[in-house]
N, C-alpha and C positions, 0 to 999 in steps of 0.2 A: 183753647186755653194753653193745650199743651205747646201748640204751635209758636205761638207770642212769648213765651219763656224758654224756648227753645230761643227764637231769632235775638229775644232782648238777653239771653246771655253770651249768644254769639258777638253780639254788637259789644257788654262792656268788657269781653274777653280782648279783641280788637283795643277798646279802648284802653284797658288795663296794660297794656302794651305796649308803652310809652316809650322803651329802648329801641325801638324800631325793627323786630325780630319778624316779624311780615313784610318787610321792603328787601329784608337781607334774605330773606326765604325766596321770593322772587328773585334777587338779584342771583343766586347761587344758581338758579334752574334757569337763568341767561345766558350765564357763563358755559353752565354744564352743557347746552345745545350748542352754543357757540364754539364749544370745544370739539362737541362730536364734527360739528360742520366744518370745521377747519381740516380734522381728521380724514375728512374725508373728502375734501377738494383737494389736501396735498394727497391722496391716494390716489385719486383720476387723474392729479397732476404726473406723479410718479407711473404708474402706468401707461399713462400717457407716451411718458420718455422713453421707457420696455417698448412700445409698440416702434416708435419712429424709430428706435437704434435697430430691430429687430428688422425693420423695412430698410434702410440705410447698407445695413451688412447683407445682405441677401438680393441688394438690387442688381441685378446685371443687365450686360447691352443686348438687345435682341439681337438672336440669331443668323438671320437675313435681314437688315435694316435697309428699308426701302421707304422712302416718301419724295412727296414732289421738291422739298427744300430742306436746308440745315440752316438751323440757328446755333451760335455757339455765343457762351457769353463769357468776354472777357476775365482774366483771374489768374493768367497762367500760357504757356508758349505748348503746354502738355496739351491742353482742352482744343489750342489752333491746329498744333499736330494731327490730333483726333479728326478733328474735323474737315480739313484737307483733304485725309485719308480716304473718309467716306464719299467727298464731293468726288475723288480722282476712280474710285472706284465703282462710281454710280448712282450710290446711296439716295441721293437727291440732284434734282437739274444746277443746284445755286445755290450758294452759301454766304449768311450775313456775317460779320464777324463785331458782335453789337458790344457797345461802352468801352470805342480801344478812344486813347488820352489824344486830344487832338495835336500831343507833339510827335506823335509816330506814326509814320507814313506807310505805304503801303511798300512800297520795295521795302524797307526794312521789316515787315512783318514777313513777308514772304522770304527774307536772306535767313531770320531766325528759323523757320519753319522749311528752308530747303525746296518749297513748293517752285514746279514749274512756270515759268512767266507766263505762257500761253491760257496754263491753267487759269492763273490771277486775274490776268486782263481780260478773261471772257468770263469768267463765273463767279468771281469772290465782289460782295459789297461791303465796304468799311463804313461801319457808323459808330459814328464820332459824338451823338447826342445824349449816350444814357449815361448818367455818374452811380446809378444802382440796379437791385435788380427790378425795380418798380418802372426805373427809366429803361431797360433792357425790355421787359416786357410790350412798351408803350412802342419804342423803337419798333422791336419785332413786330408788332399788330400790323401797323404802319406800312411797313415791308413786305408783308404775306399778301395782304388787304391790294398794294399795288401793283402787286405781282398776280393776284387769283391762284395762291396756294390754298390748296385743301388739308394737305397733311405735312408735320412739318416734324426733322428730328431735330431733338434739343441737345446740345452738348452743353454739358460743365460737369464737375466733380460730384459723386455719388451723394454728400450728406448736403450740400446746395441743392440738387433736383426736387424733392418735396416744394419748397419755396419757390422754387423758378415755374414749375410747373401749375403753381398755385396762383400765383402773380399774372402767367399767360393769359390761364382761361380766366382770370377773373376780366381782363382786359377783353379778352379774345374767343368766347365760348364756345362760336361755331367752328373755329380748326378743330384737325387730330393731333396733339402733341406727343408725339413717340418719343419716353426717355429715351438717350442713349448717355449712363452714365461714364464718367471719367474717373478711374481709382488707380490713383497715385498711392494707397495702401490698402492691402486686406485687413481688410476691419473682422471678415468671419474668422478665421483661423486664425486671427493673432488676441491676447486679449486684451481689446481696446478701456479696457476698464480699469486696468490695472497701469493704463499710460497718461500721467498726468496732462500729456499734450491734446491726446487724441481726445481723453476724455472732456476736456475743456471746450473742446471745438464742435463737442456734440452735446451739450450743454449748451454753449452760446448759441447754437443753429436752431436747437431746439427753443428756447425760449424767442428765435427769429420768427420761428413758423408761429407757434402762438400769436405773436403781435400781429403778423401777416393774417392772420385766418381772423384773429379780434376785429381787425382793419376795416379787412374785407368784408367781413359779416355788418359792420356796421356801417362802413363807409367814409366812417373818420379818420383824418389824420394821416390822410395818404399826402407824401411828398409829392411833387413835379416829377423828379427822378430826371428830367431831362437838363441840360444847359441852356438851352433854350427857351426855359422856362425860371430859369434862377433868378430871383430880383437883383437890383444892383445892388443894393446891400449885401449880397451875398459874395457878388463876381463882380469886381471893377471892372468896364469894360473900355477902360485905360488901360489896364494892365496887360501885359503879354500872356498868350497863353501858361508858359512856366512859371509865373509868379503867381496868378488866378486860380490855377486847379492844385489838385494834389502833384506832388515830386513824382510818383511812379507813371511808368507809362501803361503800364496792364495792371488795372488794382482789381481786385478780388470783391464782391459785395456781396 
């Protein structure tokens, strides 16, 4: 008895309710979780960004850098310097020099870089296929893969390597990818946070690797990265190469 006038004044309680003070009761403890959860995916996000900048300022180039080949990926005449440097001093048998603009030629990379002729014509290959770092990666595979490299080092600029190196093995699992990064500025001893430049660029990098790692994980929405693979909707291939791709000859991705 007690029970059925417990429920039936539950129900005209409900009923009596007519301003809708039980849908807004819910509605506010949707919100309130939805607050916490937001709270706290921008917190993993935010920390997120603490760890990569934390990794980015503290990456340096190994000590004794030694493998069977150098990949370097275009962005910069700094990154080809680097890379020369290693190939003339050992570091590796061969050097790719991947996503250079297919308007610039190989004497002219080497007159920019000062590198020996002999060195060029026997070690350095220019590829001319990747327009990012997605098409860099696919390139490299390509290149290791025909070559029977085991272990490869990778030049480009320190807050690029996460990505580049991410790009690789998603392509390429079974190499060894040894950073060797490129730092055109100290990030540890200066404070990059208080530089609206630097800061921006490890921001944009960061939210790169995000997309990349979403990408990757799921599988979606990977570009070509290659020319080779561009539709013609994209690359007239009426057009000359200077009117078809971008203006620079070394872009950055």
């Amino acid at each position: 008895m007690t029970t059925r006038k417990s429920l039936g004044w539950g129900t005209s309680r409900v009923r009596l309710n007519p301003d809708g003070s039980v849908r807004r009761s819910l509605l506010r403890r949707v919100l309130r979780w939805g607050g916490f959860s937001l709270i706290f995916l921008l917190a993993v996000v935010f920390g997120g960004f603490l760890r990569f900048a934390d990794s980015i300022t503290t990456l340096k180039p190994p000590a004794d850098p030694k493998a069977d080949a150098i990949v370097v990926l275009t962005g910069g005449y700094q990154r080809i310097d680097q890379a020369v440097e290693l190939l003339r001093t050992g570091a590796g048998n061969r050097l790719l020099i991947s996503g250079v603009h297919p308007t610039t030629t190989r004497s002219q990379i080497r007159k920019m870089t000062q590198s020996p002729a002999n060195l060029f014509s026997c070690c350095v290959d220019i590829g001319y296929d990747a327009v990012d770092t997605i098409g860099n990666a696919r390139e490299a595979a390509k290149w290791i893969h025909s070559n029977g490299y085991k272990s490869v080092l990778v030049v480009t600029n320190n807050y690029h390597m996460p990505r580049s190196i991410a790009e690789l093995k998603y392509v390429d699992p079974a190499t060894d990818f040894i950073p060797y990064p490129v730092v055109n500025t100290d990030l540890k001893s200066a404070n990059w946070f208080t530089d609206p430049n630097a800061l921006r660029t490890m921001l944009i990098e960061y939210g790169k690797v995000l997309l990349a790692g979403a990408r990757n994980l799921t599988g979606f929405g990977r570009p070509p990265g290659l020319r080779s693979q561009v539709s013609e909707e994209t690359v007239s291939k009426d057009a000359p190469p200077s009117q078809s791709t971008a203006p620079h000859q070394l872009t950055f991705y």
